[in-house]
DRENSEGU-264561 format. One record per residue: residue number from 1; z, x, y of N, C-alpha, C, O in turn; residue in three letters. Coordinates in steps of 0.001 Angstrom, whole numbers, plus 524288, in hexadecimal, padded with zeros to 5 digits. Atoms other than C-alpha are relative to their C-alpha. Layout:
DRENSEGU-264561
ATOM    i    n_Z    n_X    n_Y   ca_Z   ca_X   ca_Y    c_Z    c_X    c_Y    o_Z    o_X    o_Y   aa
ATOM  NUM      Z      X      Y      Z      X      Y      Z      X      Y      Z      X      Y  ala
...
***
This chain:
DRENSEGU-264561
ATOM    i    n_Z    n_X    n_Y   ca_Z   ca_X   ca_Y    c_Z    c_X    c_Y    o_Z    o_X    o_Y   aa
ATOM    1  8033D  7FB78  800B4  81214  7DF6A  7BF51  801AC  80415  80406  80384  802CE  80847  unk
ATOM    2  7FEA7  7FC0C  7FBFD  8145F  7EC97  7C5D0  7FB9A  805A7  7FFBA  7F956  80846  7FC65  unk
ATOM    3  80611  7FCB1  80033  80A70  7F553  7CA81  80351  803AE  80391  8073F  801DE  805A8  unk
ATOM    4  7FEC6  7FCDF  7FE11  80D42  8025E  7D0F9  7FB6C  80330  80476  7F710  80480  802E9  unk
ATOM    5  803DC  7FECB  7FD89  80608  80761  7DBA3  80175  806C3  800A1  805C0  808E0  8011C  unk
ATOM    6  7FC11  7F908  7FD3B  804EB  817ED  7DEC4  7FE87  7FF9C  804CA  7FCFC  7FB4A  8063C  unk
ATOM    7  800F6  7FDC0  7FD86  80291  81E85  7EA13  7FAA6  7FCE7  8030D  7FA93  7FA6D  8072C  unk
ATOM    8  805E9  80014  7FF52  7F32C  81C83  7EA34  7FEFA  7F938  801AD  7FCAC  7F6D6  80529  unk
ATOM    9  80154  806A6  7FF72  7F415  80DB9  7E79E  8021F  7FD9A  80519  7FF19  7FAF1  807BA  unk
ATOM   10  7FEB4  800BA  7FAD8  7FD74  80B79  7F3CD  7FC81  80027  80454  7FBCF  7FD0E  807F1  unk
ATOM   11  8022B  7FFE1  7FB17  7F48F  81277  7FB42  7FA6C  7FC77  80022  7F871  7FA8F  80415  unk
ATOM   12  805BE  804D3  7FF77  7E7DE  809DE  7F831  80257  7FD0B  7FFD9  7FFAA  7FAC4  7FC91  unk
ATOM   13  7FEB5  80709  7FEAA  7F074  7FBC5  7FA5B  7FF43  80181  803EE  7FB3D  7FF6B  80588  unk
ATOM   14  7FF26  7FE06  7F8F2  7F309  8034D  809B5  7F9A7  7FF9B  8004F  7F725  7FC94  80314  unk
ATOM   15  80634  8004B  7FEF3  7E4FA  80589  8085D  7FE1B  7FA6F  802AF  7FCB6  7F97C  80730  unk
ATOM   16  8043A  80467  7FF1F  7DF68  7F802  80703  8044D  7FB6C  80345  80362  7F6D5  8045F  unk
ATOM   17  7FAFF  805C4  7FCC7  7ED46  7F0A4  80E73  7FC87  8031F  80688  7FAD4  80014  809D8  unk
ATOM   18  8017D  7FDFF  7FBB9  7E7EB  7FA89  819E2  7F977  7FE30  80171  7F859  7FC2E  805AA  unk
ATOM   19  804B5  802EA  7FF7D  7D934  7F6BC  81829  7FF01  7FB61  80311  7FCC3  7FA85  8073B  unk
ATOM   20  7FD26  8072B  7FF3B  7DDC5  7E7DA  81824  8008B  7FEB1  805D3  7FFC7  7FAAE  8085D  unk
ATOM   21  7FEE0  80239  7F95C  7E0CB  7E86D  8259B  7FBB5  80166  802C0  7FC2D  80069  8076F  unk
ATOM   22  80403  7FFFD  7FAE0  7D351  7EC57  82BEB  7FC46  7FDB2  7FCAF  7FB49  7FE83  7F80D  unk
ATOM   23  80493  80160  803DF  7C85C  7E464  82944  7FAFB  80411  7FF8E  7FA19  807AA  8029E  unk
ATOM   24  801A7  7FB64  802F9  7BF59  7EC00  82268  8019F  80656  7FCB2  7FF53  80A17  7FAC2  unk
ATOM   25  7FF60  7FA33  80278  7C75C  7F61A  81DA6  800EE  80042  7FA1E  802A1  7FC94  7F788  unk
ATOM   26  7FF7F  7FED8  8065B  7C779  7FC60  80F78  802CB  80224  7FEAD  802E2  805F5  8019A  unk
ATOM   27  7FB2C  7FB67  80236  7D268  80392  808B8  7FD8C  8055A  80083  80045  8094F  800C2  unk
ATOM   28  802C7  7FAF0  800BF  7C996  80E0D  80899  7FF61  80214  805A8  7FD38  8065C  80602  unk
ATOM   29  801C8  7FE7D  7FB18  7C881  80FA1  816FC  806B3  802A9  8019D  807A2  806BF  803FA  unk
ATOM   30  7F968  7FD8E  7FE0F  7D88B  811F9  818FA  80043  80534  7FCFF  7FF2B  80680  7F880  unk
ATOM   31  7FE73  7F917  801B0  7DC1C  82068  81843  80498  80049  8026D  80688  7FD05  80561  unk
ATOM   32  7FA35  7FE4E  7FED5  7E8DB  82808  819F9  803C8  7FD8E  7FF3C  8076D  7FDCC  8025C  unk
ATOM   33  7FBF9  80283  801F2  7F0E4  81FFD  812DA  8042C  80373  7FDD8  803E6  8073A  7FAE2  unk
ATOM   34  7FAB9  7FBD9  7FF81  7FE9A  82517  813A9  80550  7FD8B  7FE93  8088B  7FCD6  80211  unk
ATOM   35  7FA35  801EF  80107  80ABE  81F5F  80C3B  804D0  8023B  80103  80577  8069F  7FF2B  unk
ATOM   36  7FC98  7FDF2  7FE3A  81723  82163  811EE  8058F  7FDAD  7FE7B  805D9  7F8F1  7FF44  unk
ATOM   37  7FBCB  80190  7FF86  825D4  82014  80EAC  80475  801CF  801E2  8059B  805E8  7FFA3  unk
ATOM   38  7FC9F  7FC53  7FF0C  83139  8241F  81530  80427  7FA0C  7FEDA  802AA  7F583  7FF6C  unk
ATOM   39  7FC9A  801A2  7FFF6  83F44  81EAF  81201  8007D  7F9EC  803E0  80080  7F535  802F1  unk
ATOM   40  7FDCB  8041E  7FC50  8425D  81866  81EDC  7FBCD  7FAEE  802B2  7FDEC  7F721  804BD  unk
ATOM   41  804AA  801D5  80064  833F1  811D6  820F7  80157  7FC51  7FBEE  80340  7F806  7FCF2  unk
ATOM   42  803A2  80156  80489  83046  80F11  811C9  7FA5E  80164  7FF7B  7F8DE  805E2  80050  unk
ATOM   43  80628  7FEC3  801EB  82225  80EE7  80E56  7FCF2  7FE38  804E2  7FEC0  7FA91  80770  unk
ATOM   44  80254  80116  7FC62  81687  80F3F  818E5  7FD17  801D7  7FD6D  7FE4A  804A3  7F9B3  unk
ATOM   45  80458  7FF70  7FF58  808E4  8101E  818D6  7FDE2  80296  8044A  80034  80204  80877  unk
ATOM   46  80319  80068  7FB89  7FD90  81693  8216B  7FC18  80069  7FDF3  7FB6E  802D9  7F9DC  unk
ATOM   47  8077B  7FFCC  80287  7EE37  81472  81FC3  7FD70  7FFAA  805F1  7FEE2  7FD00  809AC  unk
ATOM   48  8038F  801B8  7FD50  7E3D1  81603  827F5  7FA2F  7FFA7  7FF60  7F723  802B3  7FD3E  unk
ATOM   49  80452  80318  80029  7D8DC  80DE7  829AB  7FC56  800AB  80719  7FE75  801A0  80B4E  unk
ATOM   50  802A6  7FEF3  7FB64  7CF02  80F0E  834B8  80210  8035A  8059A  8017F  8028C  80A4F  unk
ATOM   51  7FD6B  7FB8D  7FBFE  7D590  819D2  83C0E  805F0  7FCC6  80083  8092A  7FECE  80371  unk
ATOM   52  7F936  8036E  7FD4A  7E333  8101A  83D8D  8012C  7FF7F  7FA75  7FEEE  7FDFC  7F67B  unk
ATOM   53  7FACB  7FE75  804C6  7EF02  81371  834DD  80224  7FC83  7FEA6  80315  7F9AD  8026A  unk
ATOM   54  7FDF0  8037D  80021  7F508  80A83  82ED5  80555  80041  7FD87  805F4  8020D  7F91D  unk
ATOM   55  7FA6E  7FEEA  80309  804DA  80985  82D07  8009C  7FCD7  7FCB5  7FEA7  7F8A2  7FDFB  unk
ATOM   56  7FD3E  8048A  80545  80A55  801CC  82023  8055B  7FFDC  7FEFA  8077A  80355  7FC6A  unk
ATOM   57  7FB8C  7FEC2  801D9  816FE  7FE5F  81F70  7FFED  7FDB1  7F9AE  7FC79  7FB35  7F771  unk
ATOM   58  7FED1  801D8  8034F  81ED0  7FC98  8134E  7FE40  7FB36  7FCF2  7FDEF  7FB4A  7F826  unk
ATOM   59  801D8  80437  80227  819B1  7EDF8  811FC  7FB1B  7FF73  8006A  7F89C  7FC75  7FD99  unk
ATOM   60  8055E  7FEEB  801B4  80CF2  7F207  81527  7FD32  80022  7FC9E  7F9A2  7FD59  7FAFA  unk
ATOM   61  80117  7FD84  8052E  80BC3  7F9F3  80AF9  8014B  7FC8D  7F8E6  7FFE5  7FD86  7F467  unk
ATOM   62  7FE5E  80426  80532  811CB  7EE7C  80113  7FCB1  7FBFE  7FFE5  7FB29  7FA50  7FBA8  unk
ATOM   63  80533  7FFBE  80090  806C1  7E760  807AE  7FB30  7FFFA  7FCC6  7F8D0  7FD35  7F9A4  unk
ATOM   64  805D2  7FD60  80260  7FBD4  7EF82  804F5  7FFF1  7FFAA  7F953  7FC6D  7FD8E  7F6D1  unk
ATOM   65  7FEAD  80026  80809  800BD  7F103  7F479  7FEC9  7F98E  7FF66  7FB5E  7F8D3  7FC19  unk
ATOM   66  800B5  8048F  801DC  80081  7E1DC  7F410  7FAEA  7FF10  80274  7F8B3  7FBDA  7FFA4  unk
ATOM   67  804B9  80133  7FEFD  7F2D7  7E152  7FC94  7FC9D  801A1  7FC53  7F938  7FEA5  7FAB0  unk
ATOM   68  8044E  7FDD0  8034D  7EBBF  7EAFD  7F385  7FFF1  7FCF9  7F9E8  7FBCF  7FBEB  7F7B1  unk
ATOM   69  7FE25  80433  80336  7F1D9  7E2CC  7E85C  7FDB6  7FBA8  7FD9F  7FC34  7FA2E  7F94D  unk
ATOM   70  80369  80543  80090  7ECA0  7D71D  7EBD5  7FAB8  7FF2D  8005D  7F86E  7FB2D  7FEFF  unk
ATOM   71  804F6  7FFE2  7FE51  7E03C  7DAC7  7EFFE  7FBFB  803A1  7FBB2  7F738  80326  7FB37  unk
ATOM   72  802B2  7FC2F  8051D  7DC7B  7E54E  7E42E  80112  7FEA6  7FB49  7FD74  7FF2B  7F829  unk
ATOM   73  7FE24  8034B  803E0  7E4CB  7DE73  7D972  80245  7FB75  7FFB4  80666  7FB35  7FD41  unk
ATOM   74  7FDCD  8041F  7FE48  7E6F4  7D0C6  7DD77  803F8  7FCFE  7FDEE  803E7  7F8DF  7FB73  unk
ATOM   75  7FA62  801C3  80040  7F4F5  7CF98  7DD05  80166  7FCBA  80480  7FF9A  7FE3C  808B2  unk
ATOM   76  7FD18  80471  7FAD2  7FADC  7C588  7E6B9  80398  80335  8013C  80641  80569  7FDE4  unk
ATOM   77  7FB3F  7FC19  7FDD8  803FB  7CD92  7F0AA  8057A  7FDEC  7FEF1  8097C  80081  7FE4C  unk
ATOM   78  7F97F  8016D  7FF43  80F54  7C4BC  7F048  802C4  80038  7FAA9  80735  7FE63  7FA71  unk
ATOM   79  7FEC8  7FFFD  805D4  8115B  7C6D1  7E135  80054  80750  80077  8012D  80952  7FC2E  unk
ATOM   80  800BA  7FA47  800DE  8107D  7D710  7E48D  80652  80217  80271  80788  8004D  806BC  unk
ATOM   81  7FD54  7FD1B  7FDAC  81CA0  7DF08  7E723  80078  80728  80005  800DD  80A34  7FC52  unk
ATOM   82  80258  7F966  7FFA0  81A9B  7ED58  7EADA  805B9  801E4  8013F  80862  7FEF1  803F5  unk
ATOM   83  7FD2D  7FC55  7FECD  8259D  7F82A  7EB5B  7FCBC  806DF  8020B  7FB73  80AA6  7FF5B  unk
ATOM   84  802F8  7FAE9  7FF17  81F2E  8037D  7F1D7  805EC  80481  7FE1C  80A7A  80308  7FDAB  unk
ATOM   85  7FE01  7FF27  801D8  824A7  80F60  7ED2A  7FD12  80592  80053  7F8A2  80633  7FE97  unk
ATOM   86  7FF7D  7FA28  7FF55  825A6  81F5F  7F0F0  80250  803E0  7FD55  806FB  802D3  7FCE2  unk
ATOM   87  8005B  7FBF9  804FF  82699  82AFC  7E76F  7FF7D  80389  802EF  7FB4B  804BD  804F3  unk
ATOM   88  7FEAC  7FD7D  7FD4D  82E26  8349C  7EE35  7FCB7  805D2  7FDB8  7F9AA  808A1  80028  unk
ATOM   89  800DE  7FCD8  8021D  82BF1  83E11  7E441  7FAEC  80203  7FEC0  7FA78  80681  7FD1B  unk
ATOM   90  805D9  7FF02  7FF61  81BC6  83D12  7E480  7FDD5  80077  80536  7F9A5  80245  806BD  unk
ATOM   91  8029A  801EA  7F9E6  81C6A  838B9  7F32B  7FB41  7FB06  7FDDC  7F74E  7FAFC  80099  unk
ATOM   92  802A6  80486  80186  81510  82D29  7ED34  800C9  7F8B4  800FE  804BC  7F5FF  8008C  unk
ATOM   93  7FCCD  805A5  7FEFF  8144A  81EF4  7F075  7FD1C  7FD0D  7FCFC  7F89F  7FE00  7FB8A  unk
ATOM   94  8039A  801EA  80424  81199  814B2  7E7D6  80178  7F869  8019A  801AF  7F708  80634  unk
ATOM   95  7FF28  80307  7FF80  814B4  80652  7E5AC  800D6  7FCE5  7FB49  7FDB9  7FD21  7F7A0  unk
ATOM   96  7FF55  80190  804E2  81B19  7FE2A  7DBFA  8005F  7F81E  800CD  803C6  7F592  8030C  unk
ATOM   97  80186  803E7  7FD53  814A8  7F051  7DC66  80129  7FCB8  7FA25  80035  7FE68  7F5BE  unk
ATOM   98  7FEA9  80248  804D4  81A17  7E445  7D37D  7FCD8  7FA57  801A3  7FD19  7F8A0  8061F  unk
ATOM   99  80280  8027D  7FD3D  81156  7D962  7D388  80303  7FA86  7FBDD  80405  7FAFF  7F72F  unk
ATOM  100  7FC15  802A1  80150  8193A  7CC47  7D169  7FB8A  7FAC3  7FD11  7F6C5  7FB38  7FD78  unk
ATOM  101  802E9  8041D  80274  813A8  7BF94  7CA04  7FFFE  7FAF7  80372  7FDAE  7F706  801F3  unk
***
């Protein structure tokens, strides 16, 4: 199966992978979520949650797509493979997720 993630959806997995790490926190509480890619990097994350920022690298962010995954459509992570994936031409980031049997 292959599911495509845009922009929006990326940024709610960061949401609730950023949550995840304080107890009590809600996706809804992280603001300033900020996707980033440059060449020599790849893909990063930033969110913040209770005044403290949080960086994401690349596997972070592959992560967070298989946390929200498992936890909103209970897919098993180790059956998920994610290609994140930037759209020069929208400035858009998205994600192209194949989920294995």
């Amino acid at each position: 199966m292959k599911l495509l993630f845009d922009n929006q959806d990326v940024t709610d997995a960061i949401c609730v992978y950023i949550a995840d790490q304080y107890e009590g926190g809600i996706p809804e509480m992280v603001d300033d979520v900020r996707l980033c890619y440059t060449p020599s990097i790849g893909f990063t994350a930033i969110g913040e949650i209770y005044g403290e920022y949080n960086n994401l690298t690349e596997q972070d962010m592959i992560d967070a797509i298989s946390t929200y995954l498992q936890i909103h459509h209970c897919f098993i992570p180790d059956c998920i493979l994610v290609n994140l994936q930037y759209h020069s031409e929208i400035q858009g980031f998205g994600a192209e997720i194949i989920i294995e049997r």
